[in-house]
N, C-alpha and C positions, 0 to 999 in steps of 0.2 A: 356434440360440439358445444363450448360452453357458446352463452350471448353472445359476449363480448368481443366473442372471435368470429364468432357465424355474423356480425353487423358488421366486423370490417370487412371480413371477406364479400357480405355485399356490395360495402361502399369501394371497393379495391375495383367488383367486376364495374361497378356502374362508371365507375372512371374510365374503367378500360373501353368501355362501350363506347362512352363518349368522345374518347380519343381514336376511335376508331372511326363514327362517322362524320367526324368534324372534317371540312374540307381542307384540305394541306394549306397552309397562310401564301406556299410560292407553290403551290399547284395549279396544273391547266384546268381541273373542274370549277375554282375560286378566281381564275383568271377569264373564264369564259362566260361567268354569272355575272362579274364586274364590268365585261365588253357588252351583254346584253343589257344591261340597266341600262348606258350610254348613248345605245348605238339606234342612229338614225339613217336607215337602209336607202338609197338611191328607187326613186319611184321604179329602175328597172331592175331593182333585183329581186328572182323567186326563189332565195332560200328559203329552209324552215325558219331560220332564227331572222330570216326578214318578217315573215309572215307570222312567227310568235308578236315580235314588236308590234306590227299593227294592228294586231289583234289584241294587244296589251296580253298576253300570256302572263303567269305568272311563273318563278322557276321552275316548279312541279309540273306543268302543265305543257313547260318549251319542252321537258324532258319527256315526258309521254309522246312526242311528237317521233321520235328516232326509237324505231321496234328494234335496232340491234345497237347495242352498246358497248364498247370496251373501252374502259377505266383504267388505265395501270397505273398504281400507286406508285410504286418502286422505283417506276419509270419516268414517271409526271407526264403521261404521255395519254391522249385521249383520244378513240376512232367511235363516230357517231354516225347511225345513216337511217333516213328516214324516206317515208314518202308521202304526201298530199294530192289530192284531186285538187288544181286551183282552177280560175275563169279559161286559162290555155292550156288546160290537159292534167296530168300526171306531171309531178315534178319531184323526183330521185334527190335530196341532199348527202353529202359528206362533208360532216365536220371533222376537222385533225386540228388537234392542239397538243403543243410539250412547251415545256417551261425549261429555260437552258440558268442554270443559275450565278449569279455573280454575289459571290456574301453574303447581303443581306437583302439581296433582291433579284430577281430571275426577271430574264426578258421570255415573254408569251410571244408563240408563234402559232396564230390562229390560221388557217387555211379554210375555207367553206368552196364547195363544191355544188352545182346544182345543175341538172341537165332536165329537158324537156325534150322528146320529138326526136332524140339521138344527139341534141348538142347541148355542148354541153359549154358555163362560163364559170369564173372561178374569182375569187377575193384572198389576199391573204393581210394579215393586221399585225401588226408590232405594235407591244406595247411593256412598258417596265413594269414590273406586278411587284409589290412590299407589300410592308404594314398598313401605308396608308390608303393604298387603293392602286388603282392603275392610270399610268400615264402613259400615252401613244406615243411611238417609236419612229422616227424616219427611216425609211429602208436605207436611205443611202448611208445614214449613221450606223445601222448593226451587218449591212451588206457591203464584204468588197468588191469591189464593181466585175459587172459583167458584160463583156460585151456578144453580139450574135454570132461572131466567128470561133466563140468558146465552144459553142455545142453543135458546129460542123463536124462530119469523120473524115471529110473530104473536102474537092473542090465546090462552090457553090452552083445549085443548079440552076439554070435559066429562072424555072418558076419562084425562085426566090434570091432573084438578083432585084436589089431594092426593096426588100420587103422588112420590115420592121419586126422583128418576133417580138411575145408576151412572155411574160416569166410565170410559173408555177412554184412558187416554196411550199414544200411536204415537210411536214416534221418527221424525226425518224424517231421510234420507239427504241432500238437500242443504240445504245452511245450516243454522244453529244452533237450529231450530223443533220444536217441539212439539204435531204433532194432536192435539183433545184430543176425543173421542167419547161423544155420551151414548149412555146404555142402558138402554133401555126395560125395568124388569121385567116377565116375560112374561104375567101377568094384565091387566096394564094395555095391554100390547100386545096382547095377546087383544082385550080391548074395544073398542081403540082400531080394531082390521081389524071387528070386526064394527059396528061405527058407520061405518065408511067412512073415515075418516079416515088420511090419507097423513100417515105418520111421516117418510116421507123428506121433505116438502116444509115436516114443520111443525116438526120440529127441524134445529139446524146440526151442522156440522164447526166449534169452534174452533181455533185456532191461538196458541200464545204464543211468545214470543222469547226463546232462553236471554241472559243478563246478569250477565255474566262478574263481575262487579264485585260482584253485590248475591251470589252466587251461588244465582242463582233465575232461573224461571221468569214470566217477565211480560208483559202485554197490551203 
């Protein structure tokens, strides 16, 4: 092969190379490197991406923290899960992140996960991700509202009459959707097992549709 042609075909692959590990500009990997510079964790949370921060972690280093990893490019969709021995035990994290995109900017839907001792509490974060970095998102701006009789099957039961649920947002990996999970506070769940009553059968899973246009979350 002459020079001329065997140096471009280098500089062809070395582009390609570098287009390949350069992080996506509206991707969850570049969106979730952007929330960890930022982020200043509540003295009670034991994520791992709490416990990178206060240990000043570097990105190579948050990353070694999560032994199983999936990245889907194609997707913008990211599942992370790790584990630490901290001062209270063992502590399991899941990270979930997908970028839902508007133009020339994607809203990030961070979700962290961390259980200790069988329980388990959870974080989820909005934030708009461009060119020039990330700015945080109000839920009630990119979420149409939800209320606790959305995710009954049924009548409501004694042990969660007055009871306030928590919300869970899951990103979904394929298509533009958003699981959306209640969550039982644990007294109430307490109750609710020792009345008999199945949680799984008496509340849902919902799901909403991202909508590019309103740039929200909607039924």
């Amino acid at each position: 092969m002459p020079r001329a042609a065997l140096s471009f075909l280098l500089l062809t692959l070395a582009g390609f190379a570098s287009a390949q590990t350069s992080p996506d500009p509206l991707g969850p990997l570049r969106g979730v490197q952007l929330f960890l510079a930022a982020f200043q964790p509540p003295a009670a949370e034991g994520s791992l991406l709490a416990t990178a921060r206060r240990e000043a972690l570097d990105w190579t280093a948050t990353q070694n923290l999560f032994a199983a990893q999936v990245t889907d490019g194609p997707n913008r969709f990211l599942d992370w899960r790790g584990s630490a021995v901290t001062g209270g035990g063992l502590v399991f994290t899941t990270l979930r992140a997908a970028t839902y995109p508007q133009g020339s900017r994607a809203l990030l839907v961070l979700n962290r996960e961390w259980c200790r001792a069988g329980t388990c509490q959870q974080r989820t974060t909005f934030g708009w991700l461009d060119a020039r970095g990330l700015k945080a998102a109000a839920e009630a701006d990119v979420i149409q509202v939800i209320r606790d009789a959305d995710f009954l099957t049924g009548a409501v039961p004694a042990c969660l009459r007055g009871v306030t649920l928590g919300v869970q947002y899951v990103p979904s990996r394929q298509g533009p959707t958003l699981a959306i999970l209640p969550v039982v506070p644990d007294a109430a769940r307490r109750a609710c097992e020792a009345a008999g009553v199945n949680l799984t059968a008496t509340l849902r899973t919902l799901r909403m549709a991202w909508v590019a246009g309103a740039g929200k979350f909607r039924w």
